[in-house]
C-alpha positions in Angstrom: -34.2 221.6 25.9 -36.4 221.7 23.3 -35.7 222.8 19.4 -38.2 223.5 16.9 -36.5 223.4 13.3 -38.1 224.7 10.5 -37.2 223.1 7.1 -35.1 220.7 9.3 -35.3 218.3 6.4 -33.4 220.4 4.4 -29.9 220.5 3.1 -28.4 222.5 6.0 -30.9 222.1 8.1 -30.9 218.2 8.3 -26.8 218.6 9.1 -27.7 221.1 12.0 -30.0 218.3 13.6 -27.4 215.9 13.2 -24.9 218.2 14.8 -27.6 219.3 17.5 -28.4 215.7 18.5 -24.8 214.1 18.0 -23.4 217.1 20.8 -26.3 217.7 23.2 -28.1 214.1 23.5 -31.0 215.2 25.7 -32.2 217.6 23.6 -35.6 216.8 21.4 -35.1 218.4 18.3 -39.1 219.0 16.5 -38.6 219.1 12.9 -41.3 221.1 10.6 -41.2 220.4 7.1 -43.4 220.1 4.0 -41.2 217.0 2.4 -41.7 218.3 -1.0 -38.7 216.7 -2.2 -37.2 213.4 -2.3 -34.3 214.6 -0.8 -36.6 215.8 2.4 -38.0 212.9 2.6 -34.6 210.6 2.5 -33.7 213.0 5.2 -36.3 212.7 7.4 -36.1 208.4 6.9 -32.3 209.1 8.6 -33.9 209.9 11.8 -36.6 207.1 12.0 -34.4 205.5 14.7 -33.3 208.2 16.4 -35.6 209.2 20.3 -35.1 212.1 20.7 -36.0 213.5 16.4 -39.5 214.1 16.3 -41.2 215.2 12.9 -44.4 216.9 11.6 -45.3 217.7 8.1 -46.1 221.2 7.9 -49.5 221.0 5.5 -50.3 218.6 8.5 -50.3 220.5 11.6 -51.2 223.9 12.6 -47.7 225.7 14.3 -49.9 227.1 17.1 -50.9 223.8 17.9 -47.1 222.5 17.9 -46.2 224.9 20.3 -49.2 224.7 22.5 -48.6 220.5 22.6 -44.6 221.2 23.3 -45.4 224.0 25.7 -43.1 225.8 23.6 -39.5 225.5 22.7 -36.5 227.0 23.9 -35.3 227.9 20.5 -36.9 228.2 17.2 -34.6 227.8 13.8 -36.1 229.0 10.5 -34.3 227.8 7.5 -37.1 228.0 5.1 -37.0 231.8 4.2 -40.8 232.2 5.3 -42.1 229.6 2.7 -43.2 227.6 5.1 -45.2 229.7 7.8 -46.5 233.3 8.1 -43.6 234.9 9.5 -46.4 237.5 11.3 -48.3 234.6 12.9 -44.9 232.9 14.3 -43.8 235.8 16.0 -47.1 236.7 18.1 -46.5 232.5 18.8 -43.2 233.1 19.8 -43.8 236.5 21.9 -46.4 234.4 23.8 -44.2 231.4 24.6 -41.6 233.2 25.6 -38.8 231.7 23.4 -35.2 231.9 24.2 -33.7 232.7 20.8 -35.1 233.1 17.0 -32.6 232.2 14.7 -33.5 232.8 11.3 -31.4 232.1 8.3 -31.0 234.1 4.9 -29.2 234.3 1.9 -27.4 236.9 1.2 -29.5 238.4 -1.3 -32.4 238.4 1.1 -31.8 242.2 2.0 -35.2 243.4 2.4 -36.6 240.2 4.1 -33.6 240.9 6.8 -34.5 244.5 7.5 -38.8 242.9 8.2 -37.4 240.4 10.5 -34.5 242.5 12.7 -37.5 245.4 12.8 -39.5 243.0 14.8 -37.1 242.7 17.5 -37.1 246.1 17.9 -41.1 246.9 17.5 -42.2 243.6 19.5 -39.2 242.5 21.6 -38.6 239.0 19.7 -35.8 237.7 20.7 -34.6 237.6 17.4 -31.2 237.3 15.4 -30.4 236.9 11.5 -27.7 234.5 10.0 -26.5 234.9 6.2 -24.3 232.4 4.3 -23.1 232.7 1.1 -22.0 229.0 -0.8 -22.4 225.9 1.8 -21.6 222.3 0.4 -21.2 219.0 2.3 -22.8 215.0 2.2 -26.6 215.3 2.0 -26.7 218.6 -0.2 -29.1 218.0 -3.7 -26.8 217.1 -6.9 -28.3 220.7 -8.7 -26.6 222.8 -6.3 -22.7 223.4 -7.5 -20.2 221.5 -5.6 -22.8 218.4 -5.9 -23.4 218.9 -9.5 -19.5 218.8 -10.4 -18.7 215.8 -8.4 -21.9 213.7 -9.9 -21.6 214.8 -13.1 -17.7 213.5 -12.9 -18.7 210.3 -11.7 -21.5 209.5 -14.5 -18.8 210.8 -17.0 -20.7 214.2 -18.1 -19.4 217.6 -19.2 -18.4 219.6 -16.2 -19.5 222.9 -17.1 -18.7 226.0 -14.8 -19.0 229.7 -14.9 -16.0 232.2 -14.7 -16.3 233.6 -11.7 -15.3 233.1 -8.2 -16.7 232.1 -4.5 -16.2 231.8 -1.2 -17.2 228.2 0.3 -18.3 227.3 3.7 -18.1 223.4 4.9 -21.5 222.3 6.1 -20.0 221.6 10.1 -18.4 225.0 10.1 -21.3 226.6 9.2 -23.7 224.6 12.0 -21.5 224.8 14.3 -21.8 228.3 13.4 -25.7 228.2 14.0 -24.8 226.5 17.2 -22.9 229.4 18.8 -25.6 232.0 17.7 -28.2 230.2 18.9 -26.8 230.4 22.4 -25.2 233.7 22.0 -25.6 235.6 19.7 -27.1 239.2 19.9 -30.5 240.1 19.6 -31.8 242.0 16.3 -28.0 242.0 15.0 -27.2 240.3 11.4 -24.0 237.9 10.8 -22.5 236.6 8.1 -21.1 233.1 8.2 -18.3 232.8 5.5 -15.4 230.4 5.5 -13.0 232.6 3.9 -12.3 230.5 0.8 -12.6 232.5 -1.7 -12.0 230.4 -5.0 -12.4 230.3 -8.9 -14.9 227.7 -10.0 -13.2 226.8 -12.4 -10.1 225.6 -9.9 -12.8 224.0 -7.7 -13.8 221.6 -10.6 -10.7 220.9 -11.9 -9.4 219.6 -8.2 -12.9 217.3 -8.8 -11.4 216.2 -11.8 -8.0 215.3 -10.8 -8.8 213.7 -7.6 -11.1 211.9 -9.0 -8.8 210.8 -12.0 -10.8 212.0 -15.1 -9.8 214.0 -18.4 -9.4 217.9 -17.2 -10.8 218.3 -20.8 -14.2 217.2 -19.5 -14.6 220.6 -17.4 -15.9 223.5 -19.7 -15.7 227.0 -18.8 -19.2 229.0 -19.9 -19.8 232.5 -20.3 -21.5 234.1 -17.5 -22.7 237.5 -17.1 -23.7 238.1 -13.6 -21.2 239.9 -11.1 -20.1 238.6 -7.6 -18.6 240.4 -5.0 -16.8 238.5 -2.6 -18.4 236.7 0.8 -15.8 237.3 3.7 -18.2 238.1 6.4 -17.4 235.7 8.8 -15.3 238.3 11.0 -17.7 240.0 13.6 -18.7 235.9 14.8 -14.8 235.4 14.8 -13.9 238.4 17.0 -17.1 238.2 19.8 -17.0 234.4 20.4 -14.1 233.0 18.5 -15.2 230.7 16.1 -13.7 229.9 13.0 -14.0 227.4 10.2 -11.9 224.3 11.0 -12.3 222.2 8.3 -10.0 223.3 4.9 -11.3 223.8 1.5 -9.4 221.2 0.3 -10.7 218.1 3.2 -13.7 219.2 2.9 -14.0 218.5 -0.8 -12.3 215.6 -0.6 -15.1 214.2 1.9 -18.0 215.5 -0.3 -15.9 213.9 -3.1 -15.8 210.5 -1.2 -19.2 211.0 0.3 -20.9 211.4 -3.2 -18.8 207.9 -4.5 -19.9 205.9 -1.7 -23.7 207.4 -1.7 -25.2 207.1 -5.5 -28.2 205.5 -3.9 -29.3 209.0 -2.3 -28.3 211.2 -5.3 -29.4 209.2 -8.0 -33.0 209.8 -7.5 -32.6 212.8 -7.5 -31.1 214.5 -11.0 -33.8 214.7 -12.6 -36.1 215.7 -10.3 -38.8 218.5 -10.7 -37.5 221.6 -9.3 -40.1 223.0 -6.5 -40.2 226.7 -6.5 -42.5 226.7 -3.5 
């Protein structure tokens, strides 16, 4: 089988190619990416050993070309939103080569974007089905991003400073194994939600950071914050047609990220005071 991954270098898209390659090892897993990051590129330097990881840089290669030197792919996994290709152009590519399965993945917020993209399945016959996550954290994930930013700014001894308001977190396995289930089966021009049903304070999530790491709760700060959430529980239709469910807790999963970010300041380091890219 053959996988093309789009933004594969990213954050959740570099632990689904782990997870592809660690569970089906005769799969070739093509990853397209821009690398407009250190963190991409780190990523992409995991692989360099690995036979079956193959990797082109998106500004590089033309996708029609990709496809027409792979003879096509199986399956197709967009994590990039449509920043990185014309969405149009990849659907009259994958129409032609007959792909298996579109997976494309959105945050919630990405309403409109959604309703294009499940149209298309029913005005051209993609094969074609929508994932939405709300707050994903695990090893690998950029030191800006919340869970990330609590547990290095704990280890360098900063202020830990956290909205008051409330989440639901998803482990990054549980949310590619996830992927992996909808990828095989899930159904055509249907949207699911991929939640972990954690539902949380932030400010409870920073001070466990604090305490298991053994620093002054007086460190974490609570600022004023505006916005309002609703709650991200959606992970019930995926449980009730194929049975999955997250498997790793709230609690062990932050407990890994914790130790994964204590033993891995060489990766994260670089990268706090990076440039964001809003590309």
């Amino acid at each position: 089988m053959d996988v093309l991954v789009v933004g594969g270098a990213s954050f959740i898209g570099f632990n689904f190619t782990q997870h592809i390659l660690s569970k089906y090892p005769d799969y070739n897993i093509v990853c397209l990416d821009n690398l407009d990051s250190n963190e991409t590129k780190q990523n992409v330097e995991f692989f360099k050993n690995c036979p079956k990881f193959y990797f082109y840089q998106n500004d590089q290669i033309d996708i029609l070309k990709l496809f027409k030197f792979w003879y096509g792919f199986n399956y197709v996994i967009n994590f990039t939103e449509n920043r990185l290709i014309d969405i149009n152009s990849l659907f009259s590519i994958i129409k032609k080569y007959k792909v298996k399965k579109y997976l494309h993945i959105s945050k919630s917020v990405q309403i409109y974007n959604d309703i294009v993209i499940v149209s298309s399945f029913f005005s051209h016959k993609i094969p074609v089905t929508i994932c939405k996550y709300s707050n994903c954290y695990g090893p690998y994930q950029n030191p800006k991003e919340f869970i990330p930013f609590l547990i290095t700014n704990a280890l360098t001894g900063n202020k830990i400073l956290v909205h008051e308001s409330f989440c639901d977190w998803i482990n990054v396995i549980d949310y590619c194994r996830g992927l992996e289930t909808l990828m095989f089966y899930g159904d055509n021009g249907k949207i699911y939600e991929i939640g972990g049903g954690n539902t949380i304070k932030n400010i409870d999530v920073a001070l466990f950071v604090a305490n298991y790491l053994k620093i002054s709760e007086s460190l974490v700060k609570i600022v004023p914050n505006n916005i309002q959430f609703e709650p991200f529980t959606g992970f019930s239709k995926l449980n009730e047609q194929y049975g999955w469910q997250p498997i790793v807790t709230l609690q062990s999963g932050l407990v890994e990220a914790i130790d994964w970010y204590s033993e891995n300041e060489s990766w994260w380091q670089p990268l706090m005071f990076e440039k964001d890219n809003n590309v």
